[in-house]
N, CA, C and O atoms as a printed pandas DataFrame, in Angstrom:
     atom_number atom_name residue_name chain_id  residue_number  x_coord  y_coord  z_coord
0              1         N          UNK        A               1  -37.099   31.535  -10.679
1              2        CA          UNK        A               1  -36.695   30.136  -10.586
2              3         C          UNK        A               1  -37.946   29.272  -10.548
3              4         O          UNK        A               1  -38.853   29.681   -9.823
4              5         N          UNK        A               2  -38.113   28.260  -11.145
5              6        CA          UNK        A               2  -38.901   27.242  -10.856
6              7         C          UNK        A               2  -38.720   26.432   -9.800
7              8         O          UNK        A               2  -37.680   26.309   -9.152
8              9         N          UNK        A               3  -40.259   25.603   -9.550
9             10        CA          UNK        A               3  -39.781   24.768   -8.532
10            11         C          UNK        A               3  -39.366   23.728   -8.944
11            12         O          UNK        A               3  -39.704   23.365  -10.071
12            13         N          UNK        A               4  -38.542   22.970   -8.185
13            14        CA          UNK        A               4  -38.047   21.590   -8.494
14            15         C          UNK        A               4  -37.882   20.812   -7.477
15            16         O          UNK        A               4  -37.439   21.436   -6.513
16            17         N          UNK        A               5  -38.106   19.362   -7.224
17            18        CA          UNK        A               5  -37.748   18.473   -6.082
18            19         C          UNK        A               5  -36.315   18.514   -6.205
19            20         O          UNK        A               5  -35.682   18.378   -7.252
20            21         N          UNK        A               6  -35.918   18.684   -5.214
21            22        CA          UNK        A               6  -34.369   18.733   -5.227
22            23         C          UNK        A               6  -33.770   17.794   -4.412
23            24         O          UNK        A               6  -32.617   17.528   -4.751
24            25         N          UNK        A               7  -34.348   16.985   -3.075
25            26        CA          UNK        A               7  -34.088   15.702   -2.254
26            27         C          UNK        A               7  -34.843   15.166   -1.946
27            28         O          UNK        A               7  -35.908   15.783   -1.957
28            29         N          UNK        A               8  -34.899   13.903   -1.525
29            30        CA          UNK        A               8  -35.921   13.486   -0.188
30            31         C          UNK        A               8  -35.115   12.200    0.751
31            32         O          UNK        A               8  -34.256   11.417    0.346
32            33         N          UNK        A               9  -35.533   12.271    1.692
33            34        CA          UNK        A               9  -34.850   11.456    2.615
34            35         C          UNK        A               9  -35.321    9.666    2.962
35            36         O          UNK        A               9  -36.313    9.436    3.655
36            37         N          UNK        A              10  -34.718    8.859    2.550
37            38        CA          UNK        A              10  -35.244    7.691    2.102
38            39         C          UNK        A              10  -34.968    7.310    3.386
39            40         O          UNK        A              10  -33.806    7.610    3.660
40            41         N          UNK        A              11  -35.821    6.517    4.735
41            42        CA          UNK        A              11  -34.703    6.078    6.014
42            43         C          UNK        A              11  -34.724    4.590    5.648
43            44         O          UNK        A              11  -35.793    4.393    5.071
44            45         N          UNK        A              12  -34.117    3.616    5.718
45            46        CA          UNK        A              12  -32.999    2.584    5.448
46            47         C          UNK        A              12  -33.121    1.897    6.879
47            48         O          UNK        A              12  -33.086    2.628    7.869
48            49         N          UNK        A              13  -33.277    0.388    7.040
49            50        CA          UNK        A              13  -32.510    0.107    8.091
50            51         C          UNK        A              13  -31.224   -0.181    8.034
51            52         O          UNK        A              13  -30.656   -0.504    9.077
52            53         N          UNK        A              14  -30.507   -0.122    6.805
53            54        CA          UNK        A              14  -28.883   -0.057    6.443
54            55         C          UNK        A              14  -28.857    0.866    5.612
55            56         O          UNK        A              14  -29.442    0.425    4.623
56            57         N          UNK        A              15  -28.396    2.297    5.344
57            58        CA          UNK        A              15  -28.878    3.343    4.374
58            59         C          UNK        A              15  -27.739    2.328    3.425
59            60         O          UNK        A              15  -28.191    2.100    2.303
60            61         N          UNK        A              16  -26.644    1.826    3.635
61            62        CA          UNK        A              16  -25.677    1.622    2.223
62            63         C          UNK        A              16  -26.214    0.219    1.640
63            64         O          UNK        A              16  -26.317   -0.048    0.442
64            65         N          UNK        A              17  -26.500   -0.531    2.599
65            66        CA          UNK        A              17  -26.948   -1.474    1.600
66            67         C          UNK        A              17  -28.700   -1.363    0.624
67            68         O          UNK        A              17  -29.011   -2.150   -0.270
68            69         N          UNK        A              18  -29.494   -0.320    1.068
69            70        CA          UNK        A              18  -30.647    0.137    0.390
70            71         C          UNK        A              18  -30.142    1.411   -0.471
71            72         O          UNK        A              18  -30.809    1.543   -1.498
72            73         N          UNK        A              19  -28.956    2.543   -0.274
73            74        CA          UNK        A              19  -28.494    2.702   -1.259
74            75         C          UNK        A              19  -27.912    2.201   -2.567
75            76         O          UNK        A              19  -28.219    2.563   -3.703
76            77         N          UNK        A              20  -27.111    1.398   -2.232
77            78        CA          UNK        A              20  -26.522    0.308   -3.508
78            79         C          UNK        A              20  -27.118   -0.337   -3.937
79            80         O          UNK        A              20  -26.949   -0.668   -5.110
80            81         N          UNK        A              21  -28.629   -1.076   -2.770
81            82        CA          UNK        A              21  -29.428   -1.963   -3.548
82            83         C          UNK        A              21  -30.543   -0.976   -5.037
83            84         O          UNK        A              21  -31.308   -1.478   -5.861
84            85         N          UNK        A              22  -30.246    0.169   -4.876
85            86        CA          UNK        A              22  -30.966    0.981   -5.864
86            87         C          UNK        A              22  -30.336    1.531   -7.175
87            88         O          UNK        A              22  -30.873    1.698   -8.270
88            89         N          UNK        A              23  -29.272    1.728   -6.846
89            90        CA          UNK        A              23  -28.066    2.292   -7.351
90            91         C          UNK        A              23  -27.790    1.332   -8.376
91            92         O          UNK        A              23  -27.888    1.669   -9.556
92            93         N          UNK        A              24  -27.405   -0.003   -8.001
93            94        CA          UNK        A              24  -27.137   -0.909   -8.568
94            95         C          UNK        A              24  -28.103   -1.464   -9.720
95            96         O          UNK        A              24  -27.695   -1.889  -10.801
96            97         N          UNK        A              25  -29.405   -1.398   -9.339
97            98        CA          UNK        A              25  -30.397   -1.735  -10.127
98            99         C          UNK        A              25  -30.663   -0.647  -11.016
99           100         O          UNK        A              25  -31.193   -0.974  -12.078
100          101         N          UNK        A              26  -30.375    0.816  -10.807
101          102        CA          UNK        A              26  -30.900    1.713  -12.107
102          103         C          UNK        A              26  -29.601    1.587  -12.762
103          104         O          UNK        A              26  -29.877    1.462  -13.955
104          105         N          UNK        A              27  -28.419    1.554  -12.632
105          106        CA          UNK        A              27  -27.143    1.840  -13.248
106          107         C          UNK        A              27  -26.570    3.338  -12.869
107          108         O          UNK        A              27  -25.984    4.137  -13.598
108          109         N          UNK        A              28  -26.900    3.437  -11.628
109          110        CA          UNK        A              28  -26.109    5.136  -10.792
110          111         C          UNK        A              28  -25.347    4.673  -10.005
111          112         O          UNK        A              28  -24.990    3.519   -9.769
112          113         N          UNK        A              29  -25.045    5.848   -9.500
113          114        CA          UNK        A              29  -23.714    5.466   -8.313
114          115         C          UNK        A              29  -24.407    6.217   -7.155
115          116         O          UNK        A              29  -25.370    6.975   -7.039
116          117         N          UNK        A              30  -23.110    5.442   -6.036
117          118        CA          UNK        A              30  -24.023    6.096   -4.772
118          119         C          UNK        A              30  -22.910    6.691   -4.186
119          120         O          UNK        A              30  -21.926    6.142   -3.691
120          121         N          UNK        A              31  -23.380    8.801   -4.381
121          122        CA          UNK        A              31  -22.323    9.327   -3.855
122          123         C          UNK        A              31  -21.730    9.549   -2.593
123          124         O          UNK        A              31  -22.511    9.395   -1.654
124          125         N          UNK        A              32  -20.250    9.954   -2.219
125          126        CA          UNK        A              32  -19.988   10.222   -0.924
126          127         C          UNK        A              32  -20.813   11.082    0.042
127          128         O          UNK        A              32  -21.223   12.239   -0.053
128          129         N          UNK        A              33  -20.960    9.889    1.278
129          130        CA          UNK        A              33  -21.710   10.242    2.005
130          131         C          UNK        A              33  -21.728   12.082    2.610
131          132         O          UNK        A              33  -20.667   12.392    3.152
132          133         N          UNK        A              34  -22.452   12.855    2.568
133          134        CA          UNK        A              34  -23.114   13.932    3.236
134          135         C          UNK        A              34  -23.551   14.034    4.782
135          136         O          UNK        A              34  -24.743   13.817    5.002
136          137         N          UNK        A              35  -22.767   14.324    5.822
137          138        CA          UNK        A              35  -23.490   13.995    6.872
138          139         C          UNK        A              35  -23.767   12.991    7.138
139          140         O          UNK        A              35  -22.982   12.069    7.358
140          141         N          UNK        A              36  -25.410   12.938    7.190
141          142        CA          UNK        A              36  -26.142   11.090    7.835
142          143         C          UNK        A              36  -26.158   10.804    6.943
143          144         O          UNK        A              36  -25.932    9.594    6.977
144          145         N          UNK        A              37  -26.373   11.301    5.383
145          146        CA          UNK        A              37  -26.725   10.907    4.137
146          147         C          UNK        A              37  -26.213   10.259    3.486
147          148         O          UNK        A              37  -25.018   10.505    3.325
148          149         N          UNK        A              38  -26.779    9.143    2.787
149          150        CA          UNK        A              38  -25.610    8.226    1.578
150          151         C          UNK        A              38  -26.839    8.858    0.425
151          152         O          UNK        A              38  -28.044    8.650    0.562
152          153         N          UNK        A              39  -26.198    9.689   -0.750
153          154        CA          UNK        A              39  -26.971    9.952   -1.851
154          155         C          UNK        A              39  -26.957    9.280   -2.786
155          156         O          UNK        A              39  -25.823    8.888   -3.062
156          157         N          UNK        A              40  -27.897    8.873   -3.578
157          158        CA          UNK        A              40  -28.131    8.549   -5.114
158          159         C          UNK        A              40  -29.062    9.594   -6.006
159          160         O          UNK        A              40  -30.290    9.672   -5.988
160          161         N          UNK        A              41  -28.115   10.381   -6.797
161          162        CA          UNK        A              41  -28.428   11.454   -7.697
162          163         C          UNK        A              41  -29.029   10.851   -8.836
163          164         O          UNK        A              41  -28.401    9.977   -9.433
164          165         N          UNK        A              42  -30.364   11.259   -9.286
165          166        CA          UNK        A              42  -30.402   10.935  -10.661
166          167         C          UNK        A              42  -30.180   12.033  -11.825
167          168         O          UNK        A              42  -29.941   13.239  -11.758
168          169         N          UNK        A              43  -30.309   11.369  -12.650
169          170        CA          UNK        A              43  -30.002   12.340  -14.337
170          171         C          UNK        A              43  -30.482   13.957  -14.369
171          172         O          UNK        A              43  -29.902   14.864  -14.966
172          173         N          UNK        A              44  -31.957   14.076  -13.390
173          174        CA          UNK        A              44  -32.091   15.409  -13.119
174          175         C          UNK        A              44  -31.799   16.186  -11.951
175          176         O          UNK        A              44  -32.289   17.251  -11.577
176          177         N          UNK        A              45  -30.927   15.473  -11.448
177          178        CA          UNK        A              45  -30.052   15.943  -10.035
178          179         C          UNK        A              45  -30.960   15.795   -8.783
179          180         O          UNK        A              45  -30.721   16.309   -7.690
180          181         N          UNK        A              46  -32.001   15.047   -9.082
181          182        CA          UNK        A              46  -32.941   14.686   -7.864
182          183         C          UNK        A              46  -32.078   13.920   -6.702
183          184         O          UNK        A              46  -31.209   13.170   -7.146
184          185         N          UNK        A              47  -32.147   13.969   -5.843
185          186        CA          UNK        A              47  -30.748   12.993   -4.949
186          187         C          UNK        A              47  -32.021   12.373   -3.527
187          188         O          UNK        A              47  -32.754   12.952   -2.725
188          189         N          UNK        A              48  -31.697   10.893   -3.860
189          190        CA          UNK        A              48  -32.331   10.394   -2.645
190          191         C          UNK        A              48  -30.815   10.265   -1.292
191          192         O          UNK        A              48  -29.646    9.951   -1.518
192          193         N          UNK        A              49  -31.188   10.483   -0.527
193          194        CA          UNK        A              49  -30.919   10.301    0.796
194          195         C          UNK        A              49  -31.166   10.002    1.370
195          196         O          UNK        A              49  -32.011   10.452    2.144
196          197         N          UNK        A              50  -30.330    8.530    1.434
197          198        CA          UNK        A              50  -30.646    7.420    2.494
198          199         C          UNK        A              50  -29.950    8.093    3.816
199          200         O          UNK        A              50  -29.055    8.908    4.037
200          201         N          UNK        A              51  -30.948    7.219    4.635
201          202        CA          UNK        A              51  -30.224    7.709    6.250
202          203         C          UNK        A              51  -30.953    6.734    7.073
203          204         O          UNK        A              51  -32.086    6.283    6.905
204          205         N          UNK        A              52  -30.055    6.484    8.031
205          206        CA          UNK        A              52  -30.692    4.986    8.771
206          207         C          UNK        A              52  -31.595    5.461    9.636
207          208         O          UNK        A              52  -31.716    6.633    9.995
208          209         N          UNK        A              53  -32.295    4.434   10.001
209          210        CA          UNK        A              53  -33.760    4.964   10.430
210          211         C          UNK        A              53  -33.406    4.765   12.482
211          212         O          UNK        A              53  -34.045    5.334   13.368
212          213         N          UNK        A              54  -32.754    4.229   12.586
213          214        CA          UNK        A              54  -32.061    3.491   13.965
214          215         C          UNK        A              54  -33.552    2.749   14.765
215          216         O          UNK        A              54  -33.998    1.639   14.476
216          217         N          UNK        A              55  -33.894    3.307   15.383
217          218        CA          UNK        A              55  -34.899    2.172   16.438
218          219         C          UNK        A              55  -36.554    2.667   15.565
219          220         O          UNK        A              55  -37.566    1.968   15.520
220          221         N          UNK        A              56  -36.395    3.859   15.044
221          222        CA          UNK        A              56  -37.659    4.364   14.464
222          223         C          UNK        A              56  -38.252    3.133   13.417
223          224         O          UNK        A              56  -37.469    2.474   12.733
224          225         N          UNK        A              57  -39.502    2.946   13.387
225          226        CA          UNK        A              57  -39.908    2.243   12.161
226          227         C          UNK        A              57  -39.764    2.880   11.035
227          228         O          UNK        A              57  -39.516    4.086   11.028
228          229         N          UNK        A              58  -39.905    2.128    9.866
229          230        CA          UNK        A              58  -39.528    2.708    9.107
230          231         C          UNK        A              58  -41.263    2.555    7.851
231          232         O          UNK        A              58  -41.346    1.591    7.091
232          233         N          UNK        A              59  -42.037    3.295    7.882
233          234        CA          UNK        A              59  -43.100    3.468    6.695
234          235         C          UNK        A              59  -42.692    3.468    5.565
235          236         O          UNK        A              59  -42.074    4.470    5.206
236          237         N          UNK        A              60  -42.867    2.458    4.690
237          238        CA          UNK        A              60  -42.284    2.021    2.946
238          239         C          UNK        A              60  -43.384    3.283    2.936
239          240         O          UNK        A              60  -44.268    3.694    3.687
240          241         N          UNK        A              61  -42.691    3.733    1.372
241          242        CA          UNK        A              61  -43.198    5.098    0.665
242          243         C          UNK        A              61  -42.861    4.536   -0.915
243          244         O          UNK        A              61  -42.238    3.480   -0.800
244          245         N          UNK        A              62  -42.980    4.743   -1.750
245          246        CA          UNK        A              62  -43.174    4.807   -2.976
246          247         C          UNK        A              62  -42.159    5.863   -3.989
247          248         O          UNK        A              62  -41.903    6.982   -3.543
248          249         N          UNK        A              63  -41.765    5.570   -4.959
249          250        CA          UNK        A              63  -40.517    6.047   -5.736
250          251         C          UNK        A              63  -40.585    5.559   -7.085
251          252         O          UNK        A              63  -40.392    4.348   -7.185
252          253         N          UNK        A              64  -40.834    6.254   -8.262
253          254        CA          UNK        A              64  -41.147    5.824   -9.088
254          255         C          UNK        A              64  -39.812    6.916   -9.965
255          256         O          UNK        A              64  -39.302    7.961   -9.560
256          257         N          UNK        A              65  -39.633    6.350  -10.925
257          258        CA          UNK        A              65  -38.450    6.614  -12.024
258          259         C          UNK        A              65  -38.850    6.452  -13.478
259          260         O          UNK        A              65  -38.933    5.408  -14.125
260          261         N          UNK        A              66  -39.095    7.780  -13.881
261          262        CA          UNK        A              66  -38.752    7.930  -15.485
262          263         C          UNK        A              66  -37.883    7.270  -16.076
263          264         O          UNK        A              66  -36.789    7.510  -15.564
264          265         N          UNK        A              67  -37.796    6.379  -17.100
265          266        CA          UNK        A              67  -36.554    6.063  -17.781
266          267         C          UNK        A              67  -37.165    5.339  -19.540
267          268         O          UNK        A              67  -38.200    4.869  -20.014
268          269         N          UNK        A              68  -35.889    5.620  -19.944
269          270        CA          UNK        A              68  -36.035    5.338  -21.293
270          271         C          UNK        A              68  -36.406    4.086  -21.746
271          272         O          UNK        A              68  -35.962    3.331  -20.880
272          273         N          UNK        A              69  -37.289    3.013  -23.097
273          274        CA          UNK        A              69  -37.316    2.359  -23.644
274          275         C          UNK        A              69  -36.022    1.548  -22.971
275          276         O          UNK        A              69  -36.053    0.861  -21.951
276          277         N          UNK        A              70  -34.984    1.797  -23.748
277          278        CA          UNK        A              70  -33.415    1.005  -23.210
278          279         C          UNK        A              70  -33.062    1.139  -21.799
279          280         O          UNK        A              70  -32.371    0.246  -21.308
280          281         N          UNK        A              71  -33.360    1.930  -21.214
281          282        CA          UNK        A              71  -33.361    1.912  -19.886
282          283         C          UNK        A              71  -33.884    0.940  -18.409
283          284         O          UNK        A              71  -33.397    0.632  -17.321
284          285         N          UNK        A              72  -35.399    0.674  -19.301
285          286        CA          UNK        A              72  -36.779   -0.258  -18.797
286          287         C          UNK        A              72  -35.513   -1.393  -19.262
287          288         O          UNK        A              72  -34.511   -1.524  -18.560
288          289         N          UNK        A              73  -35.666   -1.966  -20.196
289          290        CA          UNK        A              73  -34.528   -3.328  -20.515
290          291         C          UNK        A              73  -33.585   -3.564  -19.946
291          292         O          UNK        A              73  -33.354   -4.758  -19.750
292          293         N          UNK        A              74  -32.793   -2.727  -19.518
293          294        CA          UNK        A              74  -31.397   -2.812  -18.993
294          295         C          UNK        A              74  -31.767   -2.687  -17.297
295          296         O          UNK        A              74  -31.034   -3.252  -16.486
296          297         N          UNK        A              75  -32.917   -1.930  -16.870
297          298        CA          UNK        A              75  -32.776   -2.194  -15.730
298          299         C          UNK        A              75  -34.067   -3.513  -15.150
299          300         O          UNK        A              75  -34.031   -4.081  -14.059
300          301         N          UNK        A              76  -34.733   -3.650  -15.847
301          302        CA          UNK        A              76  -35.734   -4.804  -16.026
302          303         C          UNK        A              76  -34.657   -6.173  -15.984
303          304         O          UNK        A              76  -34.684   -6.998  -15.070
304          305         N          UNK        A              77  -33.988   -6.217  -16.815
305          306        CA          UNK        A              77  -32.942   -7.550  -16.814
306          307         C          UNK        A              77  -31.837   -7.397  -15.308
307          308         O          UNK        A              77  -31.190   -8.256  -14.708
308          309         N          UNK        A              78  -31.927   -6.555  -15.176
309          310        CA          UNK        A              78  -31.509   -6.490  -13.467
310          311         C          UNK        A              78  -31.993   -6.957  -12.371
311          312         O          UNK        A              78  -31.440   -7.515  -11.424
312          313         N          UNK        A              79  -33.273   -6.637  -12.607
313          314        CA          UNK        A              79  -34.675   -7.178  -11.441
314          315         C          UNK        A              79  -34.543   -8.621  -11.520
315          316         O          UNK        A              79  -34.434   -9.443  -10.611
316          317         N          UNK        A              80  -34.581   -8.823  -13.189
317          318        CA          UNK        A              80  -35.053  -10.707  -13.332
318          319         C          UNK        A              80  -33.380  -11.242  -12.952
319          320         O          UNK        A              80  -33.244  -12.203  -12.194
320          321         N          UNK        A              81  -32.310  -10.630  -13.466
321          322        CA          UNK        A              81  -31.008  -11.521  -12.867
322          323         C          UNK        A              81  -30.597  -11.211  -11.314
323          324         O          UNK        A              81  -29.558  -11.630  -10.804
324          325         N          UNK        A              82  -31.750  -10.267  -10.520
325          326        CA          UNK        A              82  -31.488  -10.929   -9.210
326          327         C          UNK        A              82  -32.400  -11.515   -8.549
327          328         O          UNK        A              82  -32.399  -11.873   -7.371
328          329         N          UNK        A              83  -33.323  -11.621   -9.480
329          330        CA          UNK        A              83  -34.296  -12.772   -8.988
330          331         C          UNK        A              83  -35.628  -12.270   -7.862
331          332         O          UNK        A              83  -36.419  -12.918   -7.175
332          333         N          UNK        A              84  -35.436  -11.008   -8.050
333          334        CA          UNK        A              84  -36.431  -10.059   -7.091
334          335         C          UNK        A              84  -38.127  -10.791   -7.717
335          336         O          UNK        A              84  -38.359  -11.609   -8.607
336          337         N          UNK        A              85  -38.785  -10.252   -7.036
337          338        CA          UNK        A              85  -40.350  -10.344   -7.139
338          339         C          UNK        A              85  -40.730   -9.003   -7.656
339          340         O          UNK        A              85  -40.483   -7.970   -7.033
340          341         N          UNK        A              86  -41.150   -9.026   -8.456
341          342        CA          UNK        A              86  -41.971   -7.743   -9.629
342          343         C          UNK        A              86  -43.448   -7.683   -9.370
343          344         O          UNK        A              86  -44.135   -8.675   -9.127
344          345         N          UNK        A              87  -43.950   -6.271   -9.449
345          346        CA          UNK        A              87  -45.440   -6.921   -9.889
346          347         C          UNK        A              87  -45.940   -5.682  -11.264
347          348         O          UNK        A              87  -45.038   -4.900  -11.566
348          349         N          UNK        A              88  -46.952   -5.561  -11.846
349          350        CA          UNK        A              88  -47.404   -4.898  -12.752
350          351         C          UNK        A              88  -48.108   -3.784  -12.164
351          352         O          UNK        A              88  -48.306   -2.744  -12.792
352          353         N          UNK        A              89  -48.577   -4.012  -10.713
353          354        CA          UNK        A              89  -49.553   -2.653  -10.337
354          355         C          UNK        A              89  -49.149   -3.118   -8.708
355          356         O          UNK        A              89  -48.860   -4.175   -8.147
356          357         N          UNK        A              90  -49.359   -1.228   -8.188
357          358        CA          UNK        A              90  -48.576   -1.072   -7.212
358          359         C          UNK        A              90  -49.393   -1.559   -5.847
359          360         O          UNK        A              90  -48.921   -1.162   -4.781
360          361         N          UNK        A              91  -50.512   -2.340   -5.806
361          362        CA          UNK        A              91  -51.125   -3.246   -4.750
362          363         C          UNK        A              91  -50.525   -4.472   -4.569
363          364         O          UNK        A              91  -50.816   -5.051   -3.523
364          365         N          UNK        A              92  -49.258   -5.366   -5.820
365          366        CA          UNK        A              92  -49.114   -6.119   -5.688
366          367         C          UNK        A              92  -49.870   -7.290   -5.997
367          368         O          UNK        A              92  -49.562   -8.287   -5.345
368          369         N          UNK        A              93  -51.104   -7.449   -7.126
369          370        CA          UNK        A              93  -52.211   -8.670   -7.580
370          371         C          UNK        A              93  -51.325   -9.025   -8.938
371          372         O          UNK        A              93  -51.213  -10.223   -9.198
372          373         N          UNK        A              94  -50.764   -8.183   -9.715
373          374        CA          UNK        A              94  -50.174   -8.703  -10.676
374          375         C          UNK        A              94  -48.915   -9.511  -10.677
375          376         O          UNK        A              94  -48.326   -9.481  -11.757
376          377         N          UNK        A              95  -48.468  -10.083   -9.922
377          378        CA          UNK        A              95  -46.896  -10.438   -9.770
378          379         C          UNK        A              95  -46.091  -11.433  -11.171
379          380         O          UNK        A              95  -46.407  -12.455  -11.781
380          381         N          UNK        A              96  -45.198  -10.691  -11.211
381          382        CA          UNK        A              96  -44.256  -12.133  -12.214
382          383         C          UNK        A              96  -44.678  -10.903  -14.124
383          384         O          UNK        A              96  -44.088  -11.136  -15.180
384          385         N          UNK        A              97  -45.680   -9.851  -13.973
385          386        CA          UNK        A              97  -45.799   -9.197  -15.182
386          387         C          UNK        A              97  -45.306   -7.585  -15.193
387          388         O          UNK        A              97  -45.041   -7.123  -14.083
388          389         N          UNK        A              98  -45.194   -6.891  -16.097
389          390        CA          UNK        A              98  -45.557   -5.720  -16.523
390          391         C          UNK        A              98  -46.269   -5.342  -16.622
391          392         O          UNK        A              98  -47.298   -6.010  -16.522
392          393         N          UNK        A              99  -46.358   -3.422  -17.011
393          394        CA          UNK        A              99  -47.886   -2.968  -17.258
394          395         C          UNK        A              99  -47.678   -2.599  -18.572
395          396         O          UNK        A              99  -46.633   -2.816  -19.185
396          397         N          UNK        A             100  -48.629   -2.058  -19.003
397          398        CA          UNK        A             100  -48.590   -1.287  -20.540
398          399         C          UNK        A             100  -49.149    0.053  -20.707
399          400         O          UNK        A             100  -49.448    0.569  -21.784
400          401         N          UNK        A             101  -49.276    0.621  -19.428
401          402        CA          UNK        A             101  -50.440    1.970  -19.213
402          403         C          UNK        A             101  -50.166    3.339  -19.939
403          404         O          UNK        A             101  -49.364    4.169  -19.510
404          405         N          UNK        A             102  -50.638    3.434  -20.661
405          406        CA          UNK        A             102  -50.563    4.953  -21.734
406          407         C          UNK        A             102  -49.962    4.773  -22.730
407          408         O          UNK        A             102  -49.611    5.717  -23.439
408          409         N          UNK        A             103  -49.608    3.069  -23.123
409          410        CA          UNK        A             103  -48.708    3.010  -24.293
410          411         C          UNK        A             103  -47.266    2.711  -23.656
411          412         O          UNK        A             103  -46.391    2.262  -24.394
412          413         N          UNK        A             104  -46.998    2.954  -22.285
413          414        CA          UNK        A             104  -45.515    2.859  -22.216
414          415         C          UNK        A             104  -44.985    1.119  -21.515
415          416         O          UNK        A             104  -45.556    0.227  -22.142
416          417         N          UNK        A             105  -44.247    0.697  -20.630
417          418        CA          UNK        A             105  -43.923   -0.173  -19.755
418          419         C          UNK        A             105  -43.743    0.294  -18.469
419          420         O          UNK        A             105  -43.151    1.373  -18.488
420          421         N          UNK        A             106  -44.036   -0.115  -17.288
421          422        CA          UNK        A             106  -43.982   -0.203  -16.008
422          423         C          UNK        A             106  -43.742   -1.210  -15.308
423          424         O          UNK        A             106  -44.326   -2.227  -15.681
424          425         N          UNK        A             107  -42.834   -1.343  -14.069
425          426        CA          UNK        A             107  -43.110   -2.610  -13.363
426          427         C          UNK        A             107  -42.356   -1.782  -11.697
427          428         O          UNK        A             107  -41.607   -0.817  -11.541
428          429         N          UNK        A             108  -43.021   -2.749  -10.714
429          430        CA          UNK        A             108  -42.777   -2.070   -9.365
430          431         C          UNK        A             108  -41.910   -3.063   -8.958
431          432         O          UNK        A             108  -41.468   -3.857   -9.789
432          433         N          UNK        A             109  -41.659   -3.117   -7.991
433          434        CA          UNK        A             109  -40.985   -4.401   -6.809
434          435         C          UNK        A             109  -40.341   -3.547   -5.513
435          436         O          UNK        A             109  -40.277   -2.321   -5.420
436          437         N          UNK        A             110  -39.944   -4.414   -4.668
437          438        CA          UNK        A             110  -39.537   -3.265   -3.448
438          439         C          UNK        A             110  -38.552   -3.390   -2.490
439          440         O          UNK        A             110  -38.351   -4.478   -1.948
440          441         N          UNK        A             111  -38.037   -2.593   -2.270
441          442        CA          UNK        A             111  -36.653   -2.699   -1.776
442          443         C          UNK        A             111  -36.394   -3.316    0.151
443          444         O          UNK        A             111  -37.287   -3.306    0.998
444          445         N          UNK        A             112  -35.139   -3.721    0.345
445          446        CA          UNK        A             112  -35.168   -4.410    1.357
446          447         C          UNK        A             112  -35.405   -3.643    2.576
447          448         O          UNK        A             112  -34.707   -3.961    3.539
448          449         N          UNK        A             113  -36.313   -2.624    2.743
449          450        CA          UNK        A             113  -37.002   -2.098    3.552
450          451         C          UNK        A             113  -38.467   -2.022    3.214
451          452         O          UNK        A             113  -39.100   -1.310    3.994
452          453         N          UNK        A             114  -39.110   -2.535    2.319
453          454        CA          UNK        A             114  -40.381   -2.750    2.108
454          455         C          UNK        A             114  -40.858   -1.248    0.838
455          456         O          UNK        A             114  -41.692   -1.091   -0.054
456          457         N          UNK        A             115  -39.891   -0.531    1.384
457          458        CA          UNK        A             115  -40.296    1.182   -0.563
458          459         C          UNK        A             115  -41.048   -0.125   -1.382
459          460         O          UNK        A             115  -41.122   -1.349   -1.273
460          461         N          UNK        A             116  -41.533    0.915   -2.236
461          462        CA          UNK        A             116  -41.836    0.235   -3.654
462          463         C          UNK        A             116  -41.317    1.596   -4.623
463          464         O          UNK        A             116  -41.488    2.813   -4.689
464          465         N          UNK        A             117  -40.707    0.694   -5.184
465          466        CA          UNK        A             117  -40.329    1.288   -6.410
466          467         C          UNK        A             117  -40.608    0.576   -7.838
467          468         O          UNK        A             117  -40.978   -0.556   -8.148
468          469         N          UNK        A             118  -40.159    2.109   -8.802
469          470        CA          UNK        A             118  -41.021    1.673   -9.904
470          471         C          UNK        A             118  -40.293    2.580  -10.814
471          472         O          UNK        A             118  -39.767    3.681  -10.654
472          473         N          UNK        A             119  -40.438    1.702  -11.920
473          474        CA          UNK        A             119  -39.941    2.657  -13.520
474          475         C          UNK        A             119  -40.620    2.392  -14.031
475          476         O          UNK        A             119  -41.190    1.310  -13.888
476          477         N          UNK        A             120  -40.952    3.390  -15.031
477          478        CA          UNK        A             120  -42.351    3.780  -15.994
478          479         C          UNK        A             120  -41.137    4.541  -17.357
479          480         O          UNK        A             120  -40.183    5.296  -17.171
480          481         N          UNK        A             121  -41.568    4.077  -18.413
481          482        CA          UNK        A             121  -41.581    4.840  -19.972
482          483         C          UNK        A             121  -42.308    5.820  -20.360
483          484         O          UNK        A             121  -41.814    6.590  -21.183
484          485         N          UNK        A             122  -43.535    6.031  -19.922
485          486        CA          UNK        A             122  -44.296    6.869  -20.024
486          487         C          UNK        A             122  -44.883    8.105  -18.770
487          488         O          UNK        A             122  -44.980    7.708  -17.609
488          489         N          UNK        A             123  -45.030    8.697  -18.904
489          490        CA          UNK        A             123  -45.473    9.151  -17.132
490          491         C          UNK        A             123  -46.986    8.918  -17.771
491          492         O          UNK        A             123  -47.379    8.938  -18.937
492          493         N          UNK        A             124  -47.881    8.617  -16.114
493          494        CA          UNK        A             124  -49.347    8.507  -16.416
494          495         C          UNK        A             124  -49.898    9.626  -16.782
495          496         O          UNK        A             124  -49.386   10.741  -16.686
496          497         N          UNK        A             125  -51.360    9.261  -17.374
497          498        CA          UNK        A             125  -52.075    9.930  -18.214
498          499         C          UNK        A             125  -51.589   10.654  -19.434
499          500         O          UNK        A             125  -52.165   11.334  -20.283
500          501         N          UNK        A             126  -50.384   10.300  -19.255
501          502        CA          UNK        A             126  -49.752   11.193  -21.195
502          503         C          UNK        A             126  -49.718   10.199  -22.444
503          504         O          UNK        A             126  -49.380   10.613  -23.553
């Protein structure tokens, strides 16, 4: 067997509304809850699992997503029709652009627990 990421545990100070707020923006669904878990599976069965963080702080972490040409568009016009803040690079100096790195598109912004997330067309250095 190979290895594969198979979960990771996202903590949320509302896991459903930082589930849906993700869900909603790639075009997935957010499956029935597991335990503490509210999941969002992607296309390679990777499943984030939200789970509320309760009095713990919560450290933003980073999440980045493969997706297609049509994919970047469709979920890019998501970002701009809810009016989120974008930036081009993941320090946050570029705001309001895209990137273009290896030939592909990228853009970050971050969810209402402070994550940054990100979809890329290309993975880096390829």
């Amino acid at each position: 067997m190979s290895i594969q990421l198979n979960h990771t545990i996202v903590y949320a100070s509302d896991k459903k509304r930082s589930a849906e707020f993700l869900a909603d923006l790639l075009g997935l669904e957010v499956r029935p809850q597991y335990g503490p878990f509210l999941p969002v599976v992607t296309e390679n069965d990777v499943a984030l699992d939200f789970a509320d963080a309760g009095e713990s702080p919560i450290t933003p972490q980073h999440y980045a997503f493969l997706v297609s040409e049509e994919e970047f568009d469709a979920v890019f016009a998501r970002i701009k029709e809810a009016r989120l803040t974008y930036w081009a690079d993941p320090m946050r100096t570029r705001p309001g652009e895209i990137n273009h790195n290896d030939g592909g598109r990228g853009v970050y912004w971050a969810d209402p627990d402070g994550h940054m997330l990100e979809i890329i067309t290309r993975h880096y250095g390829g």
